[in-house]
mmCIF file as gemmi writes it, N, C-alpha and C atoms, coordinates in Angstrom:
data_model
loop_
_atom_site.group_PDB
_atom_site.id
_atom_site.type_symbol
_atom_site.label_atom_id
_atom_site.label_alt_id
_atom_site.label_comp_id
_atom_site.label_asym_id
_atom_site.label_entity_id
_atom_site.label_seq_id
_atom_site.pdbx_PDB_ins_code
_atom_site.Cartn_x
_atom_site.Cartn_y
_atom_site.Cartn_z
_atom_site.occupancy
_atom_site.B_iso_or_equiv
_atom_site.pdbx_formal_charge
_atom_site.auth_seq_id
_atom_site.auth_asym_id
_atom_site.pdbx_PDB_model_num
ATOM 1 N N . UNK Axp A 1 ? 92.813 -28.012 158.177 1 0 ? 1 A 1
ATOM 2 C CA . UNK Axp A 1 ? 92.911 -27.949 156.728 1 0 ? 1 A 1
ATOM 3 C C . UNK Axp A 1 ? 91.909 -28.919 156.114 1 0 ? 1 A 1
ATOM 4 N N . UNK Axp A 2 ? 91.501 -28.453 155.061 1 0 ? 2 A 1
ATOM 5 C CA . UNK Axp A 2 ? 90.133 -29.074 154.463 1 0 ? 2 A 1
ATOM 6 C C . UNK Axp A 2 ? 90.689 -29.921 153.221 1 0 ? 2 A 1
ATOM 7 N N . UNK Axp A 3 ? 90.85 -31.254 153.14 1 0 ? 3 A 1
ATOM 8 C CA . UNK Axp A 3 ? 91.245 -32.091 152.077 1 0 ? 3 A 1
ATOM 9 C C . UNK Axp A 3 ? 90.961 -31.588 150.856 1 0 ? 3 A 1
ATOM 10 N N . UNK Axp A 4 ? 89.627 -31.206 150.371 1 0 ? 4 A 1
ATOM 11 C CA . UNK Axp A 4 ? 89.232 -30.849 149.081 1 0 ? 4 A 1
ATOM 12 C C . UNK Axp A 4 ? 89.752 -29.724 148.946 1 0 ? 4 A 1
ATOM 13 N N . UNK Axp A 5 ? 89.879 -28.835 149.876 1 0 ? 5 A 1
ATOM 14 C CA . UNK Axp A 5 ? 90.37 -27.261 149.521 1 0 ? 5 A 1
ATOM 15 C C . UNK Axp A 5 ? 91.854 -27.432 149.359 1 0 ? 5 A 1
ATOM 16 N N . UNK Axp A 6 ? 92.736 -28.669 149.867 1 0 ? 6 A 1
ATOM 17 C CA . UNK Axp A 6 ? 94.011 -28.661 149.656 1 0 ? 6 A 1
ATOM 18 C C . UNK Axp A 6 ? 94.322 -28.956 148.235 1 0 ? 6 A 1
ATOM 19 N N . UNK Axp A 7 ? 93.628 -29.91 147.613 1 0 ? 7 A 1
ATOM 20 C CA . UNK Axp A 7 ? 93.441 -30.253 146.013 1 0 ? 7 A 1
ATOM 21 C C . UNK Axp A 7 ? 93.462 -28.858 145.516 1 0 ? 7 A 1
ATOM 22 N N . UNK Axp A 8 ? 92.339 -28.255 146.092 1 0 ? 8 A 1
ATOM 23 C CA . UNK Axp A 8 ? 92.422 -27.369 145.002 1 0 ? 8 A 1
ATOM 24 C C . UNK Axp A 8 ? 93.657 -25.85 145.269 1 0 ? 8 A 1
ATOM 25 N N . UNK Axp A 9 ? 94.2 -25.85 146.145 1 0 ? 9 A 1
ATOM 26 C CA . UNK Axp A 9 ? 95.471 -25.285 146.679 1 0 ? 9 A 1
ATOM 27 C C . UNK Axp A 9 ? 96.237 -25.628 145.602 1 0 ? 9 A 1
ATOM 28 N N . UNK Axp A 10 ? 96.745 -26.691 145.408 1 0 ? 10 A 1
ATOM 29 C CA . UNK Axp A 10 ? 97.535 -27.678 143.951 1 0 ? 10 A 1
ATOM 30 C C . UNK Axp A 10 ? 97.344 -26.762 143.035 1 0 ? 10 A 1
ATOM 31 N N . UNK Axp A 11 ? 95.802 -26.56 142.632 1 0 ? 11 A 1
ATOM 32 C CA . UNK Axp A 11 ? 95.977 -26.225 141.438 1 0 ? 11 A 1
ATOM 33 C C . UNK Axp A 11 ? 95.852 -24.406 140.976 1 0 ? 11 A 1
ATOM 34 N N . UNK Axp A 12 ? 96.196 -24.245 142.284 1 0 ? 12 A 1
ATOM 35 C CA . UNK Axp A 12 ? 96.585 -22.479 142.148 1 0 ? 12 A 1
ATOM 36 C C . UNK Axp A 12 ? 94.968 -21.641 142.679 1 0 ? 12 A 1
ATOM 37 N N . UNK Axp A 13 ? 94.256 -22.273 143.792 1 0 ? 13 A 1
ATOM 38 C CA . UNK Axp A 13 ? 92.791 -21.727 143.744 1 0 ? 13 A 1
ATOM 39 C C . UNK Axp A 13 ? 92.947 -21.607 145.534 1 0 ? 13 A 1
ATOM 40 N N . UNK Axp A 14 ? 93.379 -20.793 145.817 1 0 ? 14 A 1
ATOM 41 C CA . UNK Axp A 14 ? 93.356 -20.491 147.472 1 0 ? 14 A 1
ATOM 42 C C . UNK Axp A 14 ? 91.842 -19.759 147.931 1 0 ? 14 A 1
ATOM 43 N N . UNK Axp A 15 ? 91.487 -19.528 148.525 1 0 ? 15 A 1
ATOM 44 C CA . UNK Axp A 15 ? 89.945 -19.687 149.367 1 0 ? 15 A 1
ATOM 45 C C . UNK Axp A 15 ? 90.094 -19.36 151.268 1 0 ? 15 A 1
ATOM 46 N N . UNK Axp A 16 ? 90.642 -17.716 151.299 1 0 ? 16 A 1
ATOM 47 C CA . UNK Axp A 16 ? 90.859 -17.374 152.791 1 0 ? 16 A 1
ATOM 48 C C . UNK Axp A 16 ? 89.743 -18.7 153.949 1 0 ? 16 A 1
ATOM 49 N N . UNK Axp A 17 ? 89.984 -18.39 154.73 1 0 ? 17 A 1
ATOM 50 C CA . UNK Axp A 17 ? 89.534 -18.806 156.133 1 0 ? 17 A 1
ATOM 51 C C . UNK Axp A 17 ? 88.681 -17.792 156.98 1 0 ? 17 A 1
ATOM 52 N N . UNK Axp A 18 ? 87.647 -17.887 157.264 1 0 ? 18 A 1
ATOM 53 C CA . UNK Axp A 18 ? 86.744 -16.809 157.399 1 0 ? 18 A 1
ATOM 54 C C . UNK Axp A 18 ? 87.535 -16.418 159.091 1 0 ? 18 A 1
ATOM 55 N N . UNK Axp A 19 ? 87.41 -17.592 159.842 1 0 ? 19 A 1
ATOM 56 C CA . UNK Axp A 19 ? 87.947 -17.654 160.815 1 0 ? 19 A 1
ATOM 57 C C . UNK Axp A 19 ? 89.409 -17.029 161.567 1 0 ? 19 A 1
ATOM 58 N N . UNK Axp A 20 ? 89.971 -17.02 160.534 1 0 ? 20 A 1
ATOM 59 C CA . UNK Axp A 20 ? 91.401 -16.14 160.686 1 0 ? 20 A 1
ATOM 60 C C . UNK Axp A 20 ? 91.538 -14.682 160.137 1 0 ? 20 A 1
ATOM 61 N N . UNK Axp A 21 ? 90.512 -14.354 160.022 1 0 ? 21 A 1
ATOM 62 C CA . UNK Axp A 21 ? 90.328 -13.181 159.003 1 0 ? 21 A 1
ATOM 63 C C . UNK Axp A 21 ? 90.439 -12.447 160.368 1 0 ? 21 A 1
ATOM 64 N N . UNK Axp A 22 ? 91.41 -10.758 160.186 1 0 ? 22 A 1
ATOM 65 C CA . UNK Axp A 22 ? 91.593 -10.006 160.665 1 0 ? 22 A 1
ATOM 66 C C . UNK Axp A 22 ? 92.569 -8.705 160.182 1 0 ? 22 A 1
ATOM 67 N N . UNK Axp A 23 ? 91.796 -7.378 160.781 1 0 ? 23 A 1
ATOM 68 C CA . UNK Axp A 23 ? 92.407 -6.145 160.361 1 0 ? 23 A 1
ATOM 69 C C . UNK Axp A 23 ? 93.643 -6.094 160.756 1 0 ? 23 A 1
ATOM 70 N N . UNK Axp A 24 ? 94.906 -5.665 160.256 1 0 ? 24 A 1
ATOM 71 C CA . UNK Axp A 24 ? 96.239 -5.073 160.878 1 0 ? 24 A 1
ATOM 72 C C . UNK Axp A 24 ? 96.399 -3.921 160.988 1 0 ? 24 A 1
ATOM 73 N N . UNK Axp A 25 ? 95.366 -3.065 160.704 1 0 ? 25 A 1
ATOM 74 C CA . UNK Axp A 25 ? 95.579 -1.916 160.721 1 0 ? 25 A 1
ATOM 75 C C . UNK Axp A 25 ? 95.822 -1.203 159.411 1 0 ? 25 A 1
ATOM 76 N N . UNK Axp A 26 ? 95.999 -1.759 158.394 1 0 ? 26 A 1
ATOM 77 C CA . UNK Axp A 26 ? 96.35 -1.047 156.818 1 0 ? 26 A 1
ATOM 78 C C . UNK Axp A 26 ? 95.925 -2.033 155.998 1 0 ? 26 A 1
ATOM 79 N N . UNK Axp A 27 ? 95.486 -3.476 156.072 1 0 ? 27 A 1
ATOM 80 C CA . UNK Axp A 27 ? 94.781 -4.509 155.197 1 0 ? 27 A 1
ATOM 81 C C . UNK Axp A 27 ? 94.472 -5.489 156.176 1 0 ? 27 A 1
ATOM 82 N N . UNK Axp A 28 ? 93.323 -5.712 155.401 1 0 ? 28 A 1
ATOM 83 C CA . UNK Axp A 28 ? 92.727 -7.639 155.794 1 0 ? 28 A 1
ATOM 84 C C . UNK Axp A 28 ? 93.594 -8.374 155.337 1 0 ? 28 A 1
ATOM 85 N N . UNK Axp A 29 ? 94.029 -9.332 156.234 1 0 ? 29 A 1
ATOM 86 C CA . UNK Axp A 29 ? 94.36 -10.275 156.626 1 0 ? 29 A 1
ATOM 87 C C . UNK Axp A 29 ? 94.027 -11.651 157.057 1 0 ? 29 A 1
ATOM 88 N N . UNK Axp A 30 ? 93.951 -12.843 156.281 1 0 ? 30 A 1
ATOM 89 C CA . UNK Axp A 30 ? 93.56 -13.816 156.738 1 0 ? 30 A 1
ATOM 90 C C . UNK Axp A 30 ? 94.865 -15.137 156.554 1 0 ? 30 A 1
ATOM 91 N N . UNK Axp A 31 ? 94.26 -16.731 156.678 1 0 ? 31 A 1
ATOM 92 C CA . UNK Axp A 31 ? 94.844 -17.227 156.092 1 0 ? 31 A 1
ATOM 93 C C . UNK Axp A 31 ? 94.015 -18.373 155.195 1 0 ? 31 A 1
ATOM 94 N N . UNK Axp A 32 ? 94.833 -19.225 153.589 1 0 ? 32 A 1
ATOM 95 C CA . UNK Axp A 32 ? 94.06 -20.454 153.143 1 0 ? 32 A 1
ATOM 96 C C . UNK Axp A 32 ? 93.534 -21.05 153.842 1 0 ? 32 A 1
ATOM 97 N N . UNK Axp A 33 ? 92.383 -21.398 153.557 1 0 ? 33 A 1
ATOM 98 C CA . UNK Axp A 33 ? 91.75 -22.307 154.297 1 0 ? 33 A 1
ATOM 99 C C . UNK Axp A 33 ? 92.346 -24.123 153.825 1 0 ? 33 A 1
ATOM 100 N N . UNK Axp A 34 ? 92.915 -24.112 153.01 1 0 ? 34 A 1
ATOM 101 C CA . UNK Axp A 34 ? 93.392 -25.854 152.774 1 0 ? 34 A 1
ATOM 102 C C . UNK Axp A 34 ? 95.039 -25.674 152.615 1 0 ? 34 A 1
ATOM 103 N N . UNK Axp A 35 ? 95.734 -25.317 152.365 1 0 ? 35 A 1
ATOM 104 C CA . UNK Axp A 35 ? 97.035 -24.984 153.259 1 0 ? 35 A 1
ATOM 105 C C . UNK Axp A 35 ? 97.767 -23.999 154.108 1 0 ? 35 A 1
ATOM 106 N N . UNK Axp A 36 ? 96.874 -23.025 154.501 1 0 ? 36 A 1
ATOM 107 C CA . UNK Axp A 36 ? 97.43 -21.914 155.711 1 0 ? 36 A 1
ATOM 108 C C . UNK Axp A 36 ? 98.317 -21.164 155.055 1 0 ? 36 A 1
ATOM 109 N N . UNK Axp A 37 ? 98.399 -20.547 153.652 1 0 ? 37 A 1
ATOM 110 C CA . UNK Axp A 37 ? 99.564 -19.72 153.241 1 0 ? 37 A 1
ATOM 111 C C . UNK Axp A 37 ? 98.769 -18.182 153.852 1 0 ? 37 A 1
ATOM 112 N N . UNK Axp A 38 ? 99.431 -17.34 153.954 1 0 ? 38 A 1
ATOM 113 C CA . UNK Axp A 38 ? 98.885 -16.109 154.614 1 0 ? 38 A 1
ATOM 114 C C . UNK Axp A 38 ? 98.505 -15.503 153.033 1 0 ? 38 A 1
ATOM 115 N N . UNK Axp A 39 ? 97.177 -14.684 153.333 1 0 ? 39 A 1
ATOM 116 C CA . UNK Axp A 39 ? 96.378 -14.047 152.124 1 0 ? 39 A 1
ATOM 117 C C . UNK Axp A 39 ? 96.28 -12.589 152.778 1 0 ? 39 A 1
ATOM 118 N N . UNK Axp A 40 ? 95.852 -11.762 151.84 1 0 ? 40 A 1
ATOM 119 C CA . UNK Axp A 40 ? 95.913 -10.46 152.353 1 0 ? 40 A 1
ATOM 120 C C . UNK Axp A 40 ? 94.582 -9.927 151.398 1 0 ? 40 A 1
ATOM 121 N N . UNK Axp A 41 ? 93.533 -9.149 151.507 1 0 ? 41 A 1
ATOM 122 C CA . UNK Axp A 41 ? 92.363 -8.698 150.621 1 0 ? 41 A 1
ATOM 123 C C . UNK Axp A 41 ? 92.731 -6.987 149.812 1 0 ? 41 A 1
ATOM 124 N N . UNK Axp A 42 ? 92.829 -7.642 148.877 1 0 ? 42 A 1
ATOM 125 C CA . UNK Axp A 42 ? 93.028 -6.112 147.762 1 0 ? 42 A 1
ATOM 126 C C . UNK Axp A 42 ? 91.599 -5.62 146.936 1 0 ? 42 A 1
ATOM 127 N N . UNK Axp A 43 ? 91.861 -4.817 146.345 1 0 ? 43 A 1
ATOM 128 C CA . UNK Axp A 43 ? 90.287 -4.224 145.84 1 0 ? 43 A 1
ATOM 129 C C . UNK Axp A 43 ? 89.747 -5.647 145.128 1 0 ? 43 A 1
ATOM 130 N N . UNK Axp A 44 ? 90.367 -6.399 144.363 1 0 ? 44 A 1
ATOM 131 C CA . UNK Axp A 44 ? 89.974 -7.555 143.531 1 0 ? 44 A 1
ATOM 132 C C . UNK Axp A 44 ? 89.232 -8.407 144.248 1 0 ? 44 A 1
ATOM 133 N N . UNK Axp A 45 ? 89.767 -8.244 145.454 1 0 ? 45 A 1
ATOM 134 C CA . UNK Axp A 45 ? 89.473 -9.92 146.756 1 0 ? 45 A 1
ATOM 135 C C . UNK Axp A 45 ? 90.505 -10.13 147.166 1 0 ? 45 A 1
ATOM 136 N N . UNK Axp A 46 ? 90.308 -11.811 147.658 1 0 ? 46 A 1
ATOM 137 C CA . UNK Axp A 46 ? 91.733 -12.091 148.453 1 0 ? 46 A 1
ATOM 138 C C . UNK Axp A 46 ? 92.66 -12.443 147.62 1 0 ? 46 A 1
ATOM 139 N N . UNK Axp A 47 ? 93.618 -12.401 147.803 1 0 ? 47 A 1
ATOM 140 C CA . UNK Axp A 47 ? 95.291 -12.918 147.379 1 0 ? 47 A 1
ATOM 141 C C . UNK Axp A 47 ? 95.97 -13.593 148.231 1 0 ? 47 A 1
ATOM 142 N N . UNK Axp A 48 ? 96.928 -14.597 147.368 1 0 ? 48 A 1
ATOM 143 C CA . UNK Axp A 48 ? 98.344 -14.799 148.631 1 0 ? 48 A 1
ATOM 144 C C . UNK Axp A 48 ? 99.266 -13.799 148.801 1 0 ? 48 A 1
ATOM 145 N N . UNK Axp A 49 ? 99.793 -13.537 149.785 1 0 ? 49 A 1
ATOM 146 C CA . UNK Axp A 49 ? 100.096 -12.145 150.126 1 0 ? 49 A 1
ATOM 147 C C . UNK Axp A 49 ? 101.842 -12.803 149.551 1 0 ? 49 A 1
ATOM 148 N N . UNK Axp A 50 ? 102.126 -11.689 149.097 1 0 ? 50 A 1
ATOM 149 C CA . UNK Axp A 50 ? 103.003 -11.824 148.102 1 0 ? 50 A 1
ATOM 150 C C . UNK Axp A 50 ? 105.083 -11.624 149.003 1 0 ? 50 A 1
ATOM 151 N N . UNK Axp A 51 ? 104.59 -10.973 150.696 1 0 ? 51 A 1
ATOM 152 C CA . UNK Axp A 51 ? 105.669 -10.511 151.072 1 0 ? 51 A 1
ATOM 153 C C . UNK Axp A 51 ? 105.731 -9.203 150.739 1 0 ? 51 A 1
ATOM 154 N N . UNK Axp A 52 ? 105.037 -8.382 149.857 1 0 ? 52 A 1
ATOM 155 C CA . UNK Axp A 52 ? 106.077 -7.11 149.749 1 0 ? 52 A 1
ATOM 156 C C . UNK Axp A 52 ? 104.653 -6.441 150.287 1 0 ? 52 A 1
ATOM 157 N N . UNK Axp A 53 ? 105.425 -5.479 150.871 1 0 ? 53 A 1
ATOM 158 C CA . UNK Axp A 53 ? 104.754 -3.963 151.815 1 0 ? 53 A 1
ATOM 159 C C . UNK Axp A 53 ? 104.636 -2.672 151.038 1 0 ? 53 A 1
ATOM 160 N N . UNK Axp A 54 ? 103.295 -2.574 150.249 1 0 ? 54 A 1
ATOM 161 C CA . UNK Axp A 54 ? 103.47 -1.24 149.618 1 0 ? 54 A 1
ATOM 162 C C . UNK Axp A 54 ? 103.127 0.245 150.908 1 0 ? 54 A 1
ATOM 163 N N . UNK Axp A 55 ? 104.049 1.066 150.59 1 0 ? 55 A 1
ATOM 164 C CA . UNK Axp A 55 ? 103.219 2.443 151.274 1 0 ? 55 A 1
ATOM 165 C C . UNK Axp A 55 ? 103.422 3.552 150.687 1 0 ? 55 A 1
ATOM 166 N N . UNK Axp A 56 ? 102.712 4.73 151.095 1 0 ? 56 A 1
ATOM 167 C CA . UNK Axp A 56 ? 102.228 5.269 150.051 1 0 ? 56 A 1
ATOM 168 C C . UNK Axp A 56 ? 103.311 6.362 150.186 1 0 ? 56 A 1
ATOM 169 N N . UNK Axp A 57 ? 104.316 6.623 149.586 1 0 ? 57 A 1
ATOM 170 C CA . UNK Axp A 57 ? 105.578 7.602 149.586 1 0 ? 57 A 1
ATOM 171 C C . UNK Axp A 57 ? 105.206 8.881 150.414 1 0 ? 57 A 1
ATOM 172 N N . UNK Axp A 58 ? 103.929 9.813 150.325 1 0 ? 58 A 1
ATOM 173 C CA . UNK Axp A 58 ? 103.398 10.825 150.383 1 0 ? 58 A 1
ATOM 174 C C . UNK Axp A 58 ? 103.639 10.795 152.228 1 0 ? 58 A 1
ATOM 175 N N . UNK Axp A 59 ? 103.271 9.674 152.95 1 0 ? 59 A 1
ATOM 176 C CA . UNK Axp A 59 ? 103.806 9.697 154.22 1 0 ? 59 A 1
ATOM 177 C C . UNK Axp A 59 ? 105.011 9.457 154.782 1 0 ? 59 A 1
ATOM 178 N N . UNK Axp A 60 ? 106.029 8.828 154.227 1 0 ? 60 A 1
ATOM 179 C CA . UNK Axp A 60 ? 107.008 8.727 154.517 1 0 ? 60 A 1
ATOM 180 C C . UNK Axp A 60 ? 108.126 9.982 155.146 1 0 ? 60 A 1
C-alpha cells in the first residue's frame, strides 16, 4: 500500500492496482492500490465494486 494513495483513499479517490488487475470472466477486476478495497471496471472506468451482481435477465 502506497502512503500517498492511502491519503487520498480518505478522501474518496481510489486508483486500481495495475498489478492485480484481472478478467473473471464477465468484468475486470482489480484491487486499490492504497487500501486494497476490491474495484471492478465499468464503461466509466474503475469503481469500488459495490457487492451487487448485475445479470442480464434475458439469460436466466
Amino acid at each position: 500500500m502506497k502512503l500517498i494513495q492511502l491519503f487520498n483513499c480518505m478522501r474518496g479517490k481510489h486508483h486500481r492496482s495495475r498489478g492485480s488487475a484481472h478478467d473473471d470472466g464477465s468484468v475486470m477486476r482489480s484491487k486499490c492500490r492504497g487500501c486494497g478495497k476490491p474495484m471492478v471496471r465499468h464503461m466509466g472506468g474503475w469503481k469500488l465494486d459495490s457487492g451487487v451482481v448485475k445479470t442480464d435477465s434475458a439469460k436466466l
